[in-house]
KENUMI-511633 format. One record per residue: residue number from 1; residue in one letter; x, y negated, z negated of N, C-alpha, C in turn. Coordinates in Angstrom, 3 decimals, always signed. Atoms other than C-alpha are relative to their C-alpha. Layout:
BEGIN
+------+-------+----------+----------+----------+----------+----------+----------+----------+----------+----------+
| dogu | vexgu |     n.c1 |     n.c2 |     n.c3 |    ca.c1 |    ca.c2 |    ca.c3 |     c.c1 |     c.c2 |     c.c3 |
+------+-------+----------+----------+----------+----------+----------+----------+----------+----------+----------+
|  NUM |     A |        X |        Y |        Z |        X |        Y |        Z |        X |        Y |        Z |
...
+------+-------+----------+----------+----------+----------+----------+----------+----------+----------+----------+
END
This chain:
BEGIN
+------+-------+----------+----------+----------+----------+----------+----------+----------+----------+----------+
| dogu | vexgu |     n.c1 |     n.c2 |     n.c3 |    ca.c1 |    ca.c2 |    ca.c3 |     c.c1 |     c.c2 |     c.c3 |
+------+-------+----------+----------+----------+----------+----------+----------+----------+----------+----------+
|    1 |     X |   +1.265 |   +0.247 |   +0.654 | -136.571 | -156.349 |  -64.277 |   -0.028 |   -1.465 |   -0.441 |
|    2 |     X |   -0.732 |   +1.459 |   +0.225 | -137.302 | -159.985 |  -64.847 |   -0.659 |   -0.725 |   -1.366 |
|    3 |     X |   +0.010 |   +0.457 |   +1.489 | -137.992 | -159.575 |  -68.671 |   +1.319 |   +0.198 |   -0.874 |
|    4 |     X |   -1.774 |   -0.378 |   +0.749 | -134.943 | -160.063 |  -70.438 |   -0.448 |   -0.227 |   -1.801 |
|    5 |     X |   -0.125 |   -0.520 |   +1.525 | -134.380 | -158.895 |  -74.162 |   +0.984 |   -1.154 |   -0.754 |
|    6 |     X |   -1.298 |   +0.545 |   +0.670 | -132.506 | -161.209 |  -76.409 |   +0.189 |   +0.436 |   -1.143 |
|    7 |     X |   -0.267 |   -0.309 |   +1.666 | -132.456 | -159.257 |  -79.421 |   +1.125 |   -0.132 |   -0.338 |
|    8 |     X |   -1.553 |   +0.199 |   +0.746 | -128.761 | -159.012 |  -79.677 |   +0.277 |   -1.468 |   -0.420 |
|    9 |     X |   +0.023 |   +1.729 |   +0.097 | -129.092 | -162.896 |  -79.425 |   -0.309 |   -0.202 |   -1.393 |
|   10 |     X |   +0.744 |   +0.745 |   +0.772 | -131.187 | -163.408 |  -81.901 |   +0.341 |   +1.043 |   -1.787 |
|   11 |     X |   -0.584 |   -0.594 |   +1.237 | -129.775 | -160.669 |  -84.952 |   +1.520 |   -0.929 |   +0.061 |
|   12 |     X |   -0.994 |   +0.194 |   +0.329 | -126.741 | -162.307 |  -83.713 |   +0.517 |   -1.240 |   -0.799 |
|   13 |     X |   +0.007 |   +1.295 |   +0.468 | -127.814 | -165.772 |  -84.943 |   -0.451 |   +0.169 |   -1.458 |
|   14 |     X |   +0.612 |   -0.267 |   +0.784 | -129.320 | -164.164 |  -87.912 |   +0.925 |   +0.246 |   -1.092 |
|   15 |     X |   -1.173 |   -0.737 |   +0.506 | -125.994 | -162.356 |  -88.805 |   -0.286 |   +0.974 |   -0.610 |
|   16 |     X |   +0.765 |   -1.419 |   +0.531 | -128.084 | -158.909 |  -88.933 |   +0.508 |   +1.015 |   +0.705 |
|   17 |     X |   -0.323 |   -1.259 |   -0.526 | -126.937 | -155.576 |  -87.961 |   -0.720 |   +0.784 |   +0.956 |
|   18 |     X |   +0.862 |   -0.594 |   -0.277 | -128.692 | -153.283 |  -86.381 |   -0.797 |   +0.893 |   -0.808 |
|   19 |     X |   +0.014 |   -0.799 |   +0.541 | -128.618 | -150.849 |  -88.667 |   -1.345 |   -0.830 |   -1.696 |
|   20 |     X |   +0.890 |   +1.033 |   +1.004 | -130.102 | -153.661 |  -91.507 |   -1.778 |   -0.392 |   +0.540 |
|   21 |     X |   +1.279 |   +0.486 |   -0.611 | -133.000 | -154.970 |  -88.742 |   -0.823 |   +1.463 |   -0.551 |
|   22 |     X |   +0.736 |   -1.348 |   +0.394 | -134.059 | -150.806 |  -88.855 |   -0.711 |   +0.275 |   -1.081 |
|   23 |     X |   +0.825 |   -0.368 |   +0.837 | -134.632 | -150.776 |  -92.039 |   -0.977 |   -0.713 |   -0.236 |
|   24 |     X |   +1.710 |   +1.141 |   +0.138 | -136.934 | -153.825 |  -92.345 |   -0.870 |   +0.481 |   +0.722 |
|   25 |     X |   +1.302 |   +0.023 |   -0.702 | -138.853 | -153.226 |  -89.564 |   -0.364 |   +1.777 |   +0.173 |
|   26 |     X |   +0.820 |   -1.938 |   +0.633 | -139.344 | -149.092 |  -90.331 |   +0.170 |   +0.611 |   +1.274 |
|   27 |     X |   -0.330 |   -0.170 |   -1.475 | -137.636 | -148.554 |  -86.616 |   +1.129 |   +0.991 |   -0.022 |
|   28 |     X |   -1.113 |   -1.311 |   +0.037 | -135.239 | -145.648 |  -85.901 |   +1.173 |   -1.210 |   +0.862 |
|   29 |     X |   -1.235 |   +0.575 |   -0.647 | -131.627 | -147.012 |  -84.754 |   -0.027 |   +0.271 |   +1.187 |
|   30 |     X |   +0.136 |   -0.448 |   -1.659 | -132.332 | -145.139 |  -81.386 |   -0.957 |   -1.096 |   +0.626 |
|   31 |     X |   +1.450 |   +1.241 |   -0.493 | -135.831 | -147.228 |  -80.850 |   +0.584 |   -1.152 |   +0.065 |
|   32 |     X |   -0.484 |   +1.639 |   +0.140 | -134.196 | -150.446 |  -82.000 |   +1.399 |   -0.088 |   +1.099 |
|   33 |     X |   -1.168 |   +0.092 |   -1.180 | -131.187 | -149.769 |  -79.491 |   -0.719 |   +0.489 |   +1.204 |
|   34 |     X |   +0.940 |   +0.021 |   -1.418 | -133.713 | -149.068 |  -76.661 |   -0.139 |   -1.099 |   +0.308 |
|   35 |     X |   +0.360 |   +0.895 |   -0.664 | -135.327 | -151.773 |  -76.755 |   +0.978 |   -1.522 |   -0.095 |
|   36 |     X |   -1.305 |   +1.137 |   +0.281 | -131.633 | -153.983 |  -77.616 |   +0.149 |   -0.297 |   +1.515 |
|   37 |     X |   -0.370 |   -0.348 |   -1.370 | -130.437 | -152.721 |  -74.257 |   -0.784 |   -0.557 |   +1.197 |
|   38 |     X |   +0.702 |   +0.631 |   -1.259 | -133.256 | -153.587 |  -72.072 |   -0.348 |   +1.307 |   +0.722 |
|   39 |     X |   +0.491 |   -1.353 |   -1.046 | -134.103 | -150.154 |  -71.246 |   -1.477 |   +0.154 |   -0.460 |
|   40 |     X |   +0.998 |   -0.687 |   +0.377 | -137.428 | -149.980 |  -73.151 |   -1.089 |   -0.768 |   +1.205 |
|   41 |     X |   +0.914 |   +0.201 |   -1.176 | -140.427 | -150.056 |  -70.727 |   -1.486 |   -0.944 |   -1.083 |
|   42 |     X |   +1.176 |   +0.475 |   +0.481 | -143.040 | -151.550 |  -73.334 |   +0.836 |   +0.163 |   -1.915 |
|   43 |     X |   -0.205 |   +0.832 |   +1.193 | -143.333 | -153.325 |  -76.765 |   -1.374 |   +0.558 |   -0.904 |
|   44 |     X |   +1.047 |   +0.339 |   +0.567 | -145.986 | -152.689 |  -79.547 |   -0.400 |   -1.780 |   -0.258 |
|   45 |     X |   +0.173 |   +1.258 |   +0.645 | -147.291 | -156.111 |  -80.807 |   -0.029 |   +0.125 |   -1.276 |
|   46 |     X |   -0.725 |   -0.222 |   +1.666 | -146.844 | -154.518 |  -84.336 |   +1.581 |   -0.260 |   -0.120 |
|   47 |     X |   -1.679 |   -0.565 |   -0.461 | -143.462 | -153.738 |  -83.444 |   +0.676 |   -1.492 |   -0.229 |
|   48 |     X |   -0.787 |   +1.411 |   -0.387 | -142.664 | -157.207 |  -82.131 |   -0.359 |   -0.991 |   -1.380 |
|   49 |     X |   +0.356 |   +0.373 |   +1.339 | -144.461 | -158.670 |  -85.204 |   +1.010 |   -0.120 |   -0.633 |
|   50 |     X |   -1.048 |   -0.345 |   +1.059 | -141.883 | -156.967 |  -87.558 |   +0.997 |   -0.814 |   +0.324 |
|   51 |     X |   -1.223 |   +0.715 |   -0.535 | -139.218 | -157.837 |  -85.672 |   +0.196 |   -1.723 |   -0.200 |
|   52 |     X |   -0.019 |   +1.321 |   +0.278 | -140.171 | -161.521 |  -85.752 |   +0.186 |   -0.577 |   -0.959 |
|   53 |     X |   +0.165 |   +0.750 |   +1.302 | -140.947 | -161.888 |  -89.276 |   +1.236 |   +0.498 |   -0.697 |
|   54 |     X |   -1.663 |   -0.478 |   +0.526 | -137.230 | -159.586 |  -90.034 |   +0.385 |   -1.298 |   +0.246 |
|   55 |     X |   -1.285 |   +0.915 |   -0.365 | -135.453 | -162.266 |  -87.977 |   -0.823 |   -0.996 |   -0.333 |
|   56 |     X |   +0.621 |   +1.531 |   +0.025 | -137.551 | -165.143 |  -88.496 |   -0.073 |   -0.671 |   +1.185 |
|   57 |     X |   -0.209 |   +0.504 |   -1.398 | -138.104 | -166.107 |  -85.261 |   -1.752 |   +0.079 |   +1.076 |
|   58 |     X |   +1.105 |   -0.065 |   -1.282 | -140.944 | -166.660 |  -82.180 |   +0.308 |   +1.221 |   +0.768 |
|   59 |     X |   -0.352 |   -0.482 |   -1.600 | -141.314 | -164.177 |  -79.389 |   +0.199 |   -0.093 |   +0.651 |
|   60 |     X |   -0.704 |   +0.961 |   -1.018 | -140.255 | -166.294 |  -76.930 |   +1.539 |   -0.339 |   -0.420 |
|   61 |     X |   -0.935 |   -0.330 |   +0.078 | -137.001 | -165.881 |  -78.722 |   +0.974 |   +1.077 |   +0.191 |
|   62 |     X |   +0.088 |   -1.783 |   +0.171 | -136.740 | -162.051 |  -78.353 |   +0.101 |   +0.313 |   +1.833 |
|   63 |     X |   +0.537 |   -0.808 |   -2.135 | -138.602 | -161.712 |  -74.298 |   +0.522 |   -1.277 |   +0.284 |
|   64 |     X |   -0.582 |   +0.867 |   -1.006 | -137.794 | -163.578 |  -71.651 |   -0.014 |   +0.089 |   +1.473 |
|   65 |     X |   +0.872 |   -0.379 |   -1.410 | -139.458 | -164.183 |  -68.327 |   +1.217 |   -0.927 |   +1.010 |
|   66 |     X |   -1.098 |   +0.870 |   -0.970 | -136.636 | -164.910 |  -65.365 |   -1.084 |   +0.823 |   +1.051 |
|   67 |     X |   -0.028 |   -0.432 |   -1.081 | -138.499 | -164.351 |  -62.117 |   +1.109 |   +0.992 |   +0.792 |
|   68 |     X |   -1.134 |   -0.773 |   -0.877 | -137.333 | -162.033 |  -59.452 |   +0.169 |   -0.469 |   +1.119 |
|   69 |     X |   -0.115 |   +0.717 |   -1.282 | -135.651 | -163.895 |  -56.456 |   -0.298 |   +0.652 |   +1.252 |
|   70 |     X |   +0.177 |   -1.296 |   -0.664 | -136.440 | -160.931 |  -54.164 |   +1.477 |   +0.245 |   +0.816 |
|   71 |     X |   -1.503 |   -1.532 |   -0.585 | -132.740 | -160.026 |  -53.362 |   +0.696 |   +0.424 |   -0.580 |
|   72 |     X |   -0.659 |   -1.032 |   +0.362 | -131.396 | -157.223 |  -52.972 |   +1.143 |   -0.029 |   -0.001 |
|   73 |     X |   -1.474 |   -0.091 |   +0.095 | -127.910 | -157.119 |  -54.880 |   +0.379 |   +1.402 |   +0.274 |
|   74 |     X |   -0.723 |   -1.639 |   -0.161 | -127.550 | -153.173 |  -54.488 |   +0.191 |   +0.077 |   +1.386 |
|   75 |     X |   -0.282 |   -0.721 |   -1.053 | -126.961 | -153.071 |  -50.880 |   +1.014 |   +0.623 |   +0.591 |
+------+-------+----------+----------+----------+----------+----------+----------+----------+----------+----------+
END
């Protein structure tokens, strides 16, 4: 997928937990480790909000647009 997640990045510059981000932003530890991972398929813009104003940070710190070169590494 060629949106990449930097949340771990960016709690990690913060020196925030996961468990700490959750409670600020009113997010279950499961939700907030979805979308850590890079598995979540979609974002609120509330959501991402919180998140921003927890860590202090832009969205463009968080997403992250890498094109897709079109090859295929699974073959």
């Amino acid at each position: 997928m060629p949106i990449i997640v930097n949340l771990d990045v960016m709690m990690a510059r913060r020196k925030m937990s996961l468990s700490e981000l959750s409670e600020r932003v009113g997010l279950t530890l499961a939700n907030l480790s979805i979308l850590k991972t890079g598995k979540a398929k979609a974002i609120r813009f509330s959501t991402l909000q919180a998140i921003c104003e927890a860590l202090n940070c832009q969205p463009g710190d968080i997403l992250e647009f890498q094109p897709d070169t079109g090859v295929d590494l699974n073959l």
